[in-house]
C-alpha positions in Angstrom: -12.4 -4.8 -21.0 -13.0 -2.2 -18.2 -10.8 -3.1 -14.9 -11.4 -0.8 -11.7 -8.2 -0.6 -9.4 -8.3 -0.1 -5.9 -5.9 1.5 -3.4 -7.1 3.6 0.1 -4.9 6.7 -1.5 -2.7 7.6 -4.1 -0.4 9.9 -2.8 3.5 8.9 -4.1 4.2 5.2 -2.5 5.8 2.2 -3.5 2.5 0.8 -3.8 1.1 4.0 -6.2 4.3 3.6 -8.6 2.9 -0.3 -8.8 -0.6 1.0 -9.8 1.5 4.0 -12.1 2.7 0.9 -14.3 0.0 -0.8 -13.8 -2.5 1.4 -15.5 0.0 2.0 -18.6 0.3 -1.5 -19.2 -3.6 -2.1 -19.1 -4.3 1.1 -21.4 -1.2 -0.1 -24.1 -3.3 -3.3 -24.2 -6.7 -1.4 -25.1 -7.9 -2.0 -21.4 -10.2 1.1 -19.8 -9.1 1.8 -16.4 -11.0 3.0 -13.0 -9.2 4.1 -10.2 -11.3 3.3 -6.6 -9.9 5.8 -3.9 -10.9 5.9 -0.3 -12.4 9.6 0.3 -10.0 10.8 2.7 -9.1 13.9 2.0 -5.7 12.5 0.5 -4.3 14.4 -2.3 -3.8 12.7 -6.0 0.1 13.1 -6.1 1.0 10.4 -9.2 0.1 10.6 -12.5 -2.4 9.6 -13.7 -3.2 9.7 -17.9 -5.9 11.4 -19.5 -9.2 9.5 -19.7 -8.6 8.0 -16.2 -11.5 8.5 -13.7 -10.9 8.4 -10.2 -14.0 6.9 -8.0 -14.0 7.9 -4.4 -15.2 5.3 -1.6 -16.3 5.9 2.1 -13.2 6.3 3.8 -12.5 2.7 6.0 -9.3 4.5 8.1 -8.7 7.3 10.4 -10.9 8.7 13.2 -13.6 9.4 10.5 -14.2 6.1 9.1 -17.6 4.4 7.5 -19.0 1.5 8.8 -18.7 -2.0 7.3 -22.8 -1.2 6.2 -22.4 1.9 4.2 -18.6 0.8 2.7 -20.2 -2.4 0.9 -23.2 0.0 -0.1 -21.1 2.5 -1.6 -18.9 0.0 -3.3 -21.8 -1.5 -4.9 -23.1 1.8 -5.6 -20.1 3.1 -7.4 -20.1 -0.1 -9.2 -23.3 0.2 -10.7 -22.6 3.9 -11.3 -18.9 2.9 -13.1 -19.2 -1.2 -14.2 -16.1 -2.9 -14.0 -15.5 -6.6 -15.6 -12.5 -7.0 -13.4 -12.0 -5.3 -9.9 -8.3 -5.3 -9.0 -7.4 -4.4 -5.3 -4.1 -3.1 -3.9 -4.8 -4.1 -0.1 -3.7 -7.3 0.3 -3.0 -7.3 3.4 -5.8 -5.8 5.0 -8.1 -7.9 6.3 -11.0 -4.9 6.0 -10.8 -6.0 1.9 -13.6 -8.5 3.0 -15.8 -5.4 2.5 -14.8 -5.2 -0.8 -15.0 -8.5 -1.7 -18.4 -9.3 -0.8 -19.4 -5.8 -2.5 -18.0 -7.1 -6.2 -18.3 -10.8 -5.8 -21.7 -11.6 -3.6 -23.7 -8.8 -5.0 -22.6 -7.1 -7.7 -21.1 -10.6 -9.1 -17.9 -8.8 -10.6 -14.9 -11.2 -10.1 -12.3 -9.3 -7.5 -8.6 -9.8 -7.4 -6.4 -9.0 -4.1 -2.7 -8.0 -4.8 -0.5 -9.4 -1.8 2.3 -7.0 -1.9 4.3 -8.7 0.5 5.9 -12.0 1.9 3.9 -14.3 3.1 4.8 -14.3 6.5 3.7 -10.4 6.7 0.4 -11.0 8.0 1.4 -12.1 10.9 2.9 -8.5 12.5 0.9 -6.6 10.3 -2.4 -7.8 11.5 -4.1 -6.5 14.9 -4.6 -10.3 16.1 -3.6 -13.6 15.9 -6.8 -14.8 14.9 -6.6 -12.4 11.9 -3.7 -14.0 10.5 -5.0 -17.4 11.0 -8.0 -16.6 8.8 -6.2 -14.9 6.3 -6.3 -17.9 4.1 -9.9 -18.3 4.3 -10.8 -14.4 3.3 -7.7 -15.2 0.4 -9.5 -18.6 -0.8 -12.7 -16.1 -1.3 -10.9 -14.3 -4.3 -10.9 -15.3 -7.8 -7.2 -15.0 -7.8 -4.4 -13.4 -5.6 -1.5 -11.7 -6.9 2.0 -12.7 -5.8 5.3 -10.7 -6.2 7.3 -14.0 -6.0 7.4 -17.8 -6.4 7.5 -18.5 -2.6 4.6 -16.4 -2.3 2.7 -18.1 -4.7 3.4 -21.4 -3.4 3.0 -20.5 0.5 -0.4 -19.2 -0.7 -1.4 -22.0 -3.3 -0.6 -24.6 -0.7 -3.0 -22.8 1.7 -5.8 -23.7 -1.5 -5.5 -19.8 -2.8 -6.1 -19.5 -6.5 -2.4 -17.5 -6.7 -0.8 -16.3 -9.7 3.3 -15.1 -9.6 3.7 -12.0 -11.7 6.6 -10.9 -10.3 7.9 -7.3 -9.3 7.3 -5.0 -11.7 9.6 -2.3 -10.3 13.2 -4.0 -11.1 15.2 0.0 -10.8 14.5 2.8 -8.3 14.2 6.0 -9.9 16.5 8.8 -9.6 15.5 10.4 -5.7 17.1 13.6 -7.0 19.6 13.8 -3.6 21.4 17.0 -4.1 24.7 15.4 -1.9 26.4 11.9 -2.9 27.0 10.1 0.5 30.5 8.5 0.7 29.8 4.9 0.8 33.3 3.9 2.3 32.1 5.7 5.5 31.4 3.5 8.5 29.1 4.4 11.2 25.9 6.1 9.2 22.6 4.6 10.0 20.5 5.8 6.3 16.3 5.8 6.7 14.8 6.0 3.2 11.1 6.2 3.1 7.7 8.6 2.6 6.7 10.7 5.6 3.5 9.0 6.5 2.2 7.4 9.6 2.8 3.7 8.2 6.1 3.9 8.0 6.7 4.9 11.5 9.3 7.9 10.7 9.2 8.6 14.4 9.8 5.2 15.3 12.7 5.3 13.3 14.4 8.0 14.9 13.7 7.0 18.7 15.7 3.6 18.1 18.2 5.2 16.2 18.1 7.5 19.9 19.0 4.1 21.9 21.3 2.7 19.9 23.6 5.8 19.5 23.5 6.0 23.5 25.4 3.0 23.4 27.3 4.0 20.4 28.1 7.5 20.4 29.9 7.5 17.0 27.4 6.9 14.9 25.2 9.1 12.5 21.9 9.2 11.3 20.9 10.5 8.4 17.3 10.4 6.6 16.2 11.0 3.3 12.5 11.3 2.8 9.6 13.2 1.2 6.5 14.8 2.6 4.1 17.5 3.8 6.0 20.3 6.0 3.4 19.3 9.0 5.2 15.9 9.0 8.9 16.9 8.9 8.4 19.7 11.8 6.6 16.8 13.6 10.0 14.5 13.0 12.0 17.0 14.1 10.1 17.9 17.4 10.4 13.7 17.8 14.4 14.8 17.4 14.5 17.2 19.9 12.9 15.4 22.6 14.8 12.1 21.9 18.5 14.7 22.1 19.2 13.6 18.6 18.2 16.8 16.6 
């Protein structure tokens, strides 16, 4: 069986080291695997085995994005280009994966699976409205199945009438993050960020409230421990500067 796999870019995330496992499980069981990218200009940064094509989508994020029109009619396009017998989506949360959908499942009739990568209760502050949340069970009911990472998901979602299946995390260790200094952990009054330099997970953020909380707390100390383009970090540190935290 052929199964395309979708994520908007696949530079190193928690969500790329799902698709990393993902796509070595399928090929160990004889399936072919397509990887759907968003063209945005993104870098490839995990690795990805021999044999594996990557398909590149109009972008939906960022100041340059397609239109609904033209993302359904490239999706079906590259589908008829690259068949799939399975299309397997990594944006569960997004409500824009109703593009998506109606691309594999109205037209090109290819059953479509959604991966909800997060509690159930996520939608609510990760979604622009309200009334997005609220339909969220209606655009999930559309899928063939939906992809939990843990019982109470699967239940939440099942008792909203979503076809969900629990398949549990499949990263149970962290890596090695190659820290060149061992932290003492019987220090008190260190405040430790972990996470990739991108603009979803709000670095900047980070380090403003870490600003407000050591003006009531002068003892403590900050320390982050992250990865990304140079751009980024001199950006983080300007944020430093300005915020008298550098």
């Amino acid at each position: 069986r052929r199964i395309g796999i979708y994520y908007f870019h696949l530079t190193i995330g928690g969500v790329q080291r799902v698709i990393e496992a993902e796509v070595e499980g399928l090929r160990r069981l004889g399936g072919d695997v397509l990887l759907f990218v968003d063209d945005c200009g993104a870098p490839v940064e995990i690795d990805i085995p021999d044999g594996v094509e990557i398909v590149r989508l109009p972008c939906l994020m960022g100041n340059t994005r397609a239109t609904a029109q033209d993302r359904v009619s490239g999706l079906v396009a590259a589908l008829r280009e690259h068949p799939v017998d399975v299309f397997h989506s990594h944006q569960g949360l997004e409500p824009r994966s109703v593009f998506d959908l109606i691309a594999c499942r109205l037209i090109c009739r290819i059953p479509f699976w959604l991966h909800y990568h997060s509690v159930s209760t996520a939608g609510l502050w990760t979604s622009p409205s309200l009334a997005g949340y609220l339909n969220e069970p209606a655009r999930l009911r559309l899928c063939d199945g939906v992809f939990a990472l843990n019982g109470v998901d699967a239940s939440v979602l099942e008792a909203q009438g979503v076809h969900a299946v629990d398949v549990g995390n499949p990263l149970t260790r962290c890596a090695s993050c190659g820290l060149d200094a061992t932290l003492d952990g019987k220090e008190t009054g260190l405040v430790l960020w972990v996470g990739r330099l991108s603009g979803e997970k709000h670095p900047g953020e980070a380090v403003r409230v870490f600003a407000r909380a050591r003006r009531n707390h002068p003892g403590l100390r900050f320390a982050m421990v992250c990865a990304g383009p140079q751009n980024a970090l001199g950006e983080l540190a300007e944020v430093a500067q300005r915020e008298g935290v550098a």
